[in-house]
C-alpha positions in Angstrom: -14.4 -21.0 -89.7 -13.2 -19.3 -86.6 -16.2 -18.9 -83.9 -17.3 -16.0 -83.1 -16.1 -16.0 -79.4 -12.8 -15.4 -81.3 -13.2 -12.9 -83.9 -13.5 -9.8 -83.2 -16.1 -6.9 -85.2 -14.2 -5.0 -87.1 -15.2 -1.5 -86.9 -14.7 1.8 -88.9 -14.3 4.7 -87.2 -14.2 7.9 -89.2 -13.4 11.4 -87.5 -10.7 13.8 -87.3 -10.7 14.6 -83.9 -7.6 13.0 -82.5 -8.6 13.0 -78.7 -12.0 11.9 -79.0 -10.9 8.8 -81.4 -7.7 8.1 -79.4 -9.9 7.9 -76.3 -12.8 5.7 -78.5 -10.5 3.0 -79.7 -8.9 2.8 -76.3 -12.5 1.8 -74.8 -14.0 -0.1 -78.1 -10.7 -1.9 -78.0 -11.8 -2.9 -74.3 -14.8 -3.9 -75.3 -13.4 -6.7 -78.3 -13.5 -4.4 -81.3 -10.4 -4.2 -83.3 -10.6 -0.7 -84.6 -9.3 1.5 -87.3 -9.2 5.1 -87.7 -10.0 7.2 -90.8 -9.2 10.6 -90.3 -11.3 12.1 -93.3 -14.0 11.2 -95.6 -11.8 9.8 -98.5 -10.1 7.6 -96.4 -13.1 6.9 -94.7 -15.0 6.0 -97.7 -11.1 3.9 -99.5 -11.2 2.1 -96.2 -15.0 0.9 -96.1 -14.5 -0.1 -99.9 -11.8 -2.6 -99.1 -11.3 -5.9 -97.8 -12.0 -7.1 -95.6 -15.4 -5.2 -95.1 -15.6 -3.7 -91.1 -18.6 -4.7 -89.9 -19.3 -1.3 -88.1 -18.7 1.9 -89.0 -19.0 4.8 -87.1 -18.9 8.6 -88.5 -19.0 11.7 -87.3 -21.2 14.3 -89.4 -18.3 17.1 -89.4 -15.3 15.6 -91.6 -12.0 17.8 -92.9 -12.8 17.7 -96.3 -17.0 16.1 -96.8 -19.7 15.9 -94.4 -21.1 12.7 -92.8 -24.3 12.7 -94.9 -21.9 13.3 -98.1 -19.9 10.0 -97.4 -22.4 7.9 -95.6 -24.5 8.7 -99.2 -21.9 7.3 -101.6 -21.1 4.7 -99.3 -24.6 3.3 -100.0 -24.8 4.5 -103.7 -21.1 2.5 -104.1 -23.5 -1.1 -102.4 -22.3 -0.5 -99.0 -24.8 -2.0 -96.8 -22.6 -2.0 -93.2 -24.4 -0.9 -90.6 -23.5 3.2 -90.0 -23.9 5.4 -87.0 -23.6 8.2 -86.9 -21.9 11.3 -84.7 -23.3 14.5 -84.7 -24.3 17.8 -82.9 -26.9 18.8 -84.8 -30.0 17.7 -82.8 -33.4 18.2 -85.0 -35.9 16.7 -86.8 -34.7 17.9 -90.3 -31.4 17.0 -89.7 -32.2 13.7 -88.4 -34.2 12.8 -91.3 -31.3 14.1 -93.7 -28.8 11.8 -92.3 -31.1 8.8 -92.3 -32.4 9.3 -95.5 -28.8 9.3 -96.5 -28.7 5.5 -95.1 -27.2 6.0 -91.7 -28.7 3.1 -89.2 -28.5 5.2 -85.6 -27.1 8.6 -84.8 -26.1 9.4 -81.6 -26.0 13.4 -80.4 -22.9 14.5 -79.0 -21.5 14.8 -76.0 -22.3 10.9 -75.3 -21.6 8.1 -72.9 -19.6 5.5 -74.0 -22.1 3.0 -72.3 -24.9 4.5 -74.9 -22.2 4.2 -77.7 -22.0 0.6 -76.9 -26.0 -0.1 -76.4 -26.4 1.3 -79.9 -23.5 -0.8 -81.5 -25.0 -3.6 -79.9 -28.3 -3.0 -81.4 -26.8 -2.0 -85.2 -25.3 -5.5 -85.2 -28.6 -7.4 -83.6 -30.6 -5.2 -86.6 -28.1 -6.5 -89.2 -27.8 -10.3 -88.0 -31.8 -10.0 -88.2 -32.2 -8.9 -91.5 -29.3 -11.0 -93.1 -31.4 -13.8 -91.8 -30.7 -14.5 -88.2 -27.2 -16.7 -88.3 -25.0 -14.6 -90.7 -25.8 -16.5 -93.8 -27.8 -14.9 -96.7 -31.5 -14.6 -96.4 -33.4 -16.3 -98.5 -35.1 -14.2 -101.6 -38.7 -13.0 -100.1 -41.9 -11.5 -101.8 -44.0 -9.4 -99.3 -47.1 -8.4 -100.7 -50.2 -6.0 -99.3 -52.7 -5.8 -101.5 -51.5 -5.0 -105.0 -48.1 -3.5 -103.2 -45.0 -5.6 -103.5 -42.0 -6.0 -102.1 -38.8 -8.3 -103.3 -36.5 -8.3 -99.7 -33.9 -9.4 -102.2 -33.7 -7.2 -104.6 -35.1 -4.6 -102.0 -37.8 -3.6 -105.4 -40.9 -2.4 -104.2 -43.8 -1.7 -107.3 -47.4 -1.1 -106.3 -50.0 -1.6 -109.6 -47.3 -1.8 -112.0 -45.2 1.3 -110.6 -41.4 0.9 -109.5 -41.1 3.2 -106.5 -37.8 4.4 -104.8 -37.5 4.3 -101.3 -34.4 5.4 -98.7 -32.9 3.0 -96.5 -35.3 3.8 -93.8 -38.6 4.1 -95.9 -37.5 0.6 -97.0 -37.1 -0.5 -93.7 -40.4 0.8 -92.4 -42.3 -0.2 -95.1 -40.9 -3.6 -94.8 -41.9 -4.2 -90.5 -45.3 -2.6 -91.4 -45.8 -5.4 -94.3 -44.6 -8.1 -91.9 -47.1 -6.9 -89.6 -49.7 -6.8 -92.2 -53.3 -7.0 -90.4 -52.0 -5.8 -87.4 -52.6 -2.7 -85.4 -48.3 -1.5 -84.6 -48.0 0.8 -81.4 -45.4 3.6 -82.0 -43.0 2.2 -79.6 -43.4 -1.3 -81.3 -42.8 0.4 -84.3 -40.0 2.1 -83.2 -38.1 -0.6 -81.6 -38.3 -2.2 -84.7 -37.0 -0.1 -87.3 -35.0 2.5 -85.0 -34.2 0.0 -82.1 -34.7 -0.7 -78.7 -32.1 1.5 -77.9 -33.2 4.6 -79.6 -33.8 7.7 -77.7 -34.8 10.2 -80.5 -38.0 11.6 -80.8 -40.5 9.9 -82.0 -41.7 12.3 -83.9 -39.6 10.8 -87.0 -42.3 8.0 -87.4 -44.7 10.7 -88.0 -42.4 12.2 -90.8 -41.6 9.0 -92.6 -45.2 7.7 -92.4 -46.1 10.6 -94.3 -42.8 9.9 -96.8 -44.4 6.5 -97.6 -48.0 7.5 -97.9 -46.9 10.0 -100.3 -45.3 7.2 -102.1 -47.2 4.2 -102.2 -50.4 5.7 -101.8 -52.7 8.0 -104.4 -56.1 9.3 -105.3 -56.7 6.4 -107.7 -55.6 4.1 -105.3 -56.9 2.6 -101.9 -54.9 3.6 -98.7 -53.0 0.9 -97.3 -51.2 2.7 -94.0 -54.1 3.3 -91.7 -54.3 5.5 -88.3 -55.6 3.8 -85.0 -55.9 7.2 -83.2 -54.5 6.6 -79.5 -52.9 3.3 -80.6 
């Protein structure tokens, strides 16, 4: 197996504007990506399908013929799990919540520096090498479990008292640091690192809404809360 001083990521790059991509792969190429460019969301979405798999892929909300959300979205429904960030102008809450729902990693408002471009990559792939297991190979099948809440990090099932529930990518992935924290009191910026990354500069007021997301979930009337509030903390 080559080492990986001397293979390059592969990364996915998915926008139609030809300046900004030109000027992209120029400076990713500098950097030891090989890239490719898609030019629309079909070929976006062909290209992530085939082998061999990028290991990136970055893609811009505003696409020719579907939107970013539309394609990142079947990506994932089609078993995608590469690591995706996204491009995009639109810079509130809603709108960040929509595209990570749709299972987009990062997002990064434009206009950007290409030194944040690369912090962000960086993290994405840190993120991914964590959760595959910390070398690359498979992790091995997990049971998480908080009281009678459940979590398979396999089969990424999560049942609480006999009750499948469906989670987004980043639900799972919040629900899955606070059960590895279990007992624990989390700081915001702890959790944020975390599940958005150190790198993240959004606001953090997108714990807030997916904290409610889960409680609204996992948690009922019948049931004992499990995600609990240290006020100031």
């Amino acid at each position: 197996m080559a080492s990986s001083t001397t293979t390059k990521t592969r990364l996915l790059l998915v926008d139609d504007e030809a300046r900004l991509t030109e000027l992209l792969s120029m400076e990713l190429e500098v950097e030891g990506y090989a890239v490719e460019v898609a030019a629309d969301g079909a070929s976006g979405l062909i290209r992530a399908r085939t082998e061999p798999a990028p290991d990136l892929i970055v893609l811009d909300w505003n696409l020719p013929d579907f939107s970013g959300v539309d394609i990142c979205q079947r990506m994932r429904s089609s078993g995608i799990t590469t690591p995706i960030l996204m491009l995009t102008g639109h810079d509130d809450v809603a709108d960040r919540v929509t595209a990570l729902d749709a299972g987009v990693d990062d997002y990064l408002i434009k206009p950007f520096s290409i030194e944040e471009l690369m912090a962000r990559l960086r993290a994405m792939q840190r993120r991914a090498i964590s959760f595959s297991g910390g070398d690359g190979e498979a992790a091995q099948p997990e049971t998480l479990q908080v009281g009678d809440l459940t979590m398979n990090t396999n089969t990424r099932d999560v049942c609480r008292s006999g009750r499948m529930i469906q989670l987004s990518v980043k639900e799972y992935e919040l629900l899955n640091f606070l059960m590895r924290g279990q007992g624990k009191v989390l700081e915001r910026a702890e959790i944020m690192r975390g599940v958005w990354g150190e790198n993240f500069y959004g606001d953090d007021n997108l714990l807030d809404v997916y904290i409610r997301y889960l409680r609204q979930k996992i948690e009922s009337k019948e049931l004992p809360p499990l995600i609990h509030t240290v006020r100031g903390v």
